[in-house]
C-alpha positions in Angstrom: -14.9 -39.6 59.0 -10.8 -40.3 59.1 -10.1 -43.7 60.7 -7.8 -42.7 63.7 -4.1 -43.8 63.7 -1.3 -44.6 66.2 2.2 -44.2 66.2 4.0 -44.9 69.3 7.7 -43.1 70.4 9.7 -44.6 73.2 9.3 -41.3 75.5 8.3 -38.0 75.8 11.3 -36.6 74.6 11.0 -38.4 71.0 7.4 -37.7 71.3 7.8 -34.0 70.9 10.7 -34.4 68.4 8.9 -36.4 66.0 5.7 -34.1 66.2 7.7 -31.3 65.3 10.0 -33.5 62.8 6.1 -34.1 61.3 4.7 -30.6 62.1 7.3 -29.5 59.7 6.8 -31.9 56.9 3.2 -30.9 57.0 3.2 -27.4 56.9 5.9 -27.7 53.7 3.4 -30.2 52.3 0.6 -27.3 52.5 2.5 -24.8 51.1 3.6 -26.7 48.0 -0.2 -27.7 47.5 -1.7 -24.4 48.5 0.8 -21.8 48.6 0.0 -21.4 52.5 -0.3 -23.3 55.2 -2.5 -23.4 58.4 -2.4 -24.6 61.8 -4.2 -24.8 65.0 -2.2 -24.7 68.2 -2.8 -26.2 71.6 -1.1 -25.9 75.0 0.4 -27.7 77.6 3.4 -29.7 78.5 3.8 -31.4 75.6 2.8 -28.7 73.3 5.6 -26.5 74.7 7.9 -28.8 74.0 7.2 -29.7 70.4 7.3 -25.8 70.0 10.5 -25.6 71.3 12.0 -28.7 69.2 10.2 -27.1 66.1 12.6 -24.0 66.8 15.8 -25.9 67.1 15.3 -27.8 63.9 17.1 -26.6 61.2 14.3 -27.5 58.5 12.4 -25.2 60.6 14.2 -22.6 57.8 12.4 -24.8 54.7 9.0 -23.4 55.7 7.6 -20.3 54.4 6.3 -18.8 58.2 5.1 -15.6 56.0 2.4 -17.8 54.4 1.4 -20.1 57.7 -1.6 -18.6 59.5 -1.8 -19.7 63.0 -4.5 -20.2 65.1 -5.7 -21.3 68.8 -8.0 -23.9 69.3 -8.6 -22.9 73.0 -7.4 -20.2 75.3 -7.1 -19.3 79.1 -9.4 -15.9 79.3 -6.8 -14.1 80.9 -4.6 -10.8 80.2 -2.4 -11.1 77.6 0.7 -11.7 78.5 -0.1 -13.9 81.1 2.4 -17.1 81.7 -0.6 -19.4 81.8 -2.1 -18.3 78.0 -1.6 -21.1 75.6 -0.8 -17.6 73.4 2.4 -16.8 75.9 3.6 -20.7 76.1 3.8 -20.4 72.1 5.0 -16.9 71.6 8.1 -18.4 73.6 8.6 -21.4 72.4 8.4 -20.5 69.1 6.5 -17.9 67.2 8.9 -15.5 68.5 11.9 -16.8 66.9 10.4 -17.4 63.4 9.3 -14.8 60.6 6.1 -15.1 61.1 3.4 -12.4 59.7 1.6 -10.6 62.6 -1.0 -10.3 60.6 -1.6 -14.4 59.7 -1.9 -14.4 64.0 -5.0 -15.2 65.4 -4.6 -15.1 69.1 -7.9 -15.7 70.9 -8.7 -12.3 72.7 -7.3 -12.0 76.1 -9.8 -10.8 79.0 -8.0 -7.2 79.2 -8.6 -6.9 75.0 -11.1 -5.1 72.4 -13.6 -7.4 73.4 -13.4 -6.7 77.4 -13.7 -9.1 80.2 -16.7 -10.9 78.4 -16.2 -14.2 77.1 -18.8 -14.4 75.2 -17.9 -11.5 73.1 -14.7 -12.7 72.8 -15.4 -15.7 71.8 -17.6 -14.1 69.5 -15.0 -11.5 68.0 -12.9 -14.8 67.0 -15.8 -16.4 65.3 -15.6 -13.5 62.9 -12.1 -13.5 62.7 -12.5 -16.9 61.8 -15.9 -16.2 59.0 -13.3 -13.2 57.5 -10.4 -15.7 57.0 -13.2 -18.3 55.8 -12.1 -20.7 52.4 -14.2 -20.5 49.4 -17.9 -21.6 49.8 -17.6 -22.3 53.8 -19.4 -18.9 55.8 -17.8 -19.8 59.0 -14.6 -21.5 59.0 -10.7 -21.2 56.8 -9.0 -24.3 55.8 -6.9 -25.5 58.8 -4.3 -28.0 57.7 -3.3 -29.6 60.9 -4.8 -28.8 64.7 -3.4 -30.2 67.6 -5.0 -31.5 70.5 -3.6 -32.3 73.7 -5.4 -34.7 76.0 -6.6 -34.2 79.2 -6.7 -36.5 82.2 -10.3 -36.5 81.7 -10.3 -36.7 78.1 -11.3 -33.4 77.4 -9.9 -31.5 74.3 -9.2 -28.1 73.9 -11.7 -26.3 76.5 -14.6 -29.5 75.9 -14.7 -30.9 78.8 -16.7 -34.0 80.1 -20.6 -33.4 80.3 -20.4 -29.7 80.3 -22.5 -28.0 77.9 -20.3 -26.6 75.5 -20.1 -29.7 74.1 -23.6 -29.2 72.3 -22.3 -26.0 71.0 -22.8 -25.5 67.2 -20.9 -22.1 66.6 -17.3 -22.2 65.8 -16.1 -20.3 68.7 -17.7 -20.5 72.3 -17.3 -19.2 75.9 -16.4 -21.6 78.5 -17.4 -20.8 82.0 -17.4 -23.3 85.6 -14.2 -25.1 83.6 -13.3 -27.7 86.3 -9.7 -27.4 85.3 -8.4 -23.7 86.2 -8.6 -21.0 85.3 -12.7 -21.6 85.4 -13.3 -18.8 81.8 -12.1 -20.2 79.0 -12.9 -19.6 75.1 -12.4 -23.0 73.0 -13.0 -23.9 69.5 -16.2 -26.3 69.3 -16.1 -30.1 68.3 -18.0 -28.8 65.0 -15.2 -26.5 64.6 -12.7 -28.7 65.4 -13.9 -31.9 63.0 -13.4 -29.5 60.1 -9.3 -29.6 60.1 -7.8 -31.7 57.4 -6.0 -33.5 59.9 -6.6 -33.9 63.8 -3.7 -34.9 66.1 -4.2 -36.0 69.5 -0.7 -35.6 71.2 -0.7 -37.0 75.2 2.1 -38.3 76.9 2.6 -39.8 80.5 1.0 -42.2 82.3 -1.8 -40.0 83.7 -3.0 -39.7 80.5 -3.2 -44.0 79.5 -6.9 -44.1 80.7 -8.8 -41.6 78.7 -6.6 -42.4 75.8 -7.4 -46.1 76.2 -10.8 -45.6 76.4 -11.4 -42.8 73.0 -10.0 -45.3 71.4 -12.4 -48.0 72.4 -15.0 -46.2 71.4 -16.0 -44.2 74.8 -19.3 -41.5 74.0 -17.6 -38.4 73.1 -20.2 -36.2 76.1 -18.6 -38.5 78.5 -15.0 -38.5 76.9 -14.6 -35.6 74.2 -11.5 -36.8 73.1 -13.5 -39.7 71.7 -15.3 -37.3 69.8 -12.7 -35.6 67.4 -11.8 -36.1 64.0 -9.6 -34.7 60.8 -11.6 -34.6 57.3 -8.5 -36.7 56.0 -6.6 -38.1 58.9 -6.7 -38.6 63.0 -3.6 -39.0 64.4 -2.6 -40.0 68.1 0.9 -39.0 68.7 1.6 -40.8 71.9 4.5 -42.3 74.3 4.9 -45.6 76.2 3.1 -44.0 79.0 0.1 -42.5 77.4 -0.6 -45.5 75.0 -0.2 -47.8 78.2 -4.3 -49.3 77.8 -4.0 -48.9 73.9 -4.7 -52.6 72.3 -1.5 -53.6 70.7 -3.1 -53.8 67.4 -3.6 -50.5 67.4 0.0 -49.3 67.7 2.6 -48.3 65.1 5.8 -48.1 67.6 8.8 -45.7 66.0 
């Protein structure tokens, strides 16, 4: 397991620049290792906005987005299209305006798609789109470079939320239903899935998020707090602002 880091920005502004400023960096890094690059997307606030700063960079043109796959570590199980999809907030932002190939986009499928208004057979469907893109000698999962996180209020990550049962889910992929955070269907990634990523960043900004932040990274049990529970094969990274890191122990913290 990666021992976690912390790296401090003044605001959520240079929070999302300097996420996409290292977004960048990485996905150049993976492509000159590998030839490809992969990453695993998030949504919310801050999300959108690194997207959007990623766009206006101009080293955004540096990266190969032919050879980046792109993936969704949880999704709102709603049509597509829909404002609220984590898929719609990043098409916008972003994956519109760069070359990307359609075919190197994994969208989780959308409650009106091949899979119909089951969950579980969507989440299902993207575990094997997930097993076909698989790397050498691992059945289930490819090789995912980075996968962001955002943080919840109550620390949950992705679609693992406090207590609820998907948290004891072993498959890659898994339905989410009674989410206490709307819209109640959801399809998420699983911790397992999730703990396989080269590198992990948990990106949370404001002061609503300073508790469960504080607490992961005192150690809180990962049922109770999932964020606690997350980790990248080679690094953990908590991109955070003033706000967020608020009950983070000063030792802790790398301020830029």
């Amino acid at each position: 397991m990666s021992e976690a880091t912390v790296a401090v920005h003044a605001d959520a502004d240079l929070l999302a620049q300097a996420v996409a400023a290292r977004l960048l960096v990485k996905l150049l890094d993976a492509q000159a290792d590998r030839g490809e690059a992969s990453v695993v997307l998030t949504g919310g606030r801050i999300a959108a906005a690194v997207y959007r700063a990623v766009a206006q960079l101009p080293a955004r043109d540096a990266v190969d987005w032919s050879r980046v796959d792109v993936w969704w570590g949880d999704e709102r199980f709603l049509p597509a299209g829909d404002p609220e999809r984590n898929e719609t907030q990043a098409r916008a932002a972003l994956l519109d305006v760069v070359p990307l190939n359609p075919d190197r986009v994994h969208p989780m499928p959308a409650s009106d798609g091949p899979a119909g208004n089951d969950p579980e057979a969507a989440a299902a469907a993207y575990a094997e789109e997930l097993a076909r893109a698989a790397r050498p000698g691992h059945a289930a999962l490819p090789h995912f470079d980075v996968l962001m996180l955002g943080v919840g209020e109550d620390g949950h990550v992705a679609s693992v939320f406090p207590e609820h049962p998907v948290h004891y889910e072993s498959r890659p992929c898994s339905a989410v239903r009674g989410s206490p955070k709307p819209p109640a269907v959801r399809t998420t990634l699983t911790l397992p899935a999730i703990n396989t990523a080269e590198e992990v960043w948990l990106v949370a900004g404001g002061a609503d998020k300073a508790r469960a932040v504080g607490m992961a990274l005192a150690g809180a049990g990962p049922v109770q707090l999932p964020a606690a529970g997350v980790h990248g094969v080679d690094r953990t990274r908590w991109l955070l602002d003033r706000a967020a890191a608020a009950d983070v122990p000063a030792r802790l913290r790398s301020l830029r």
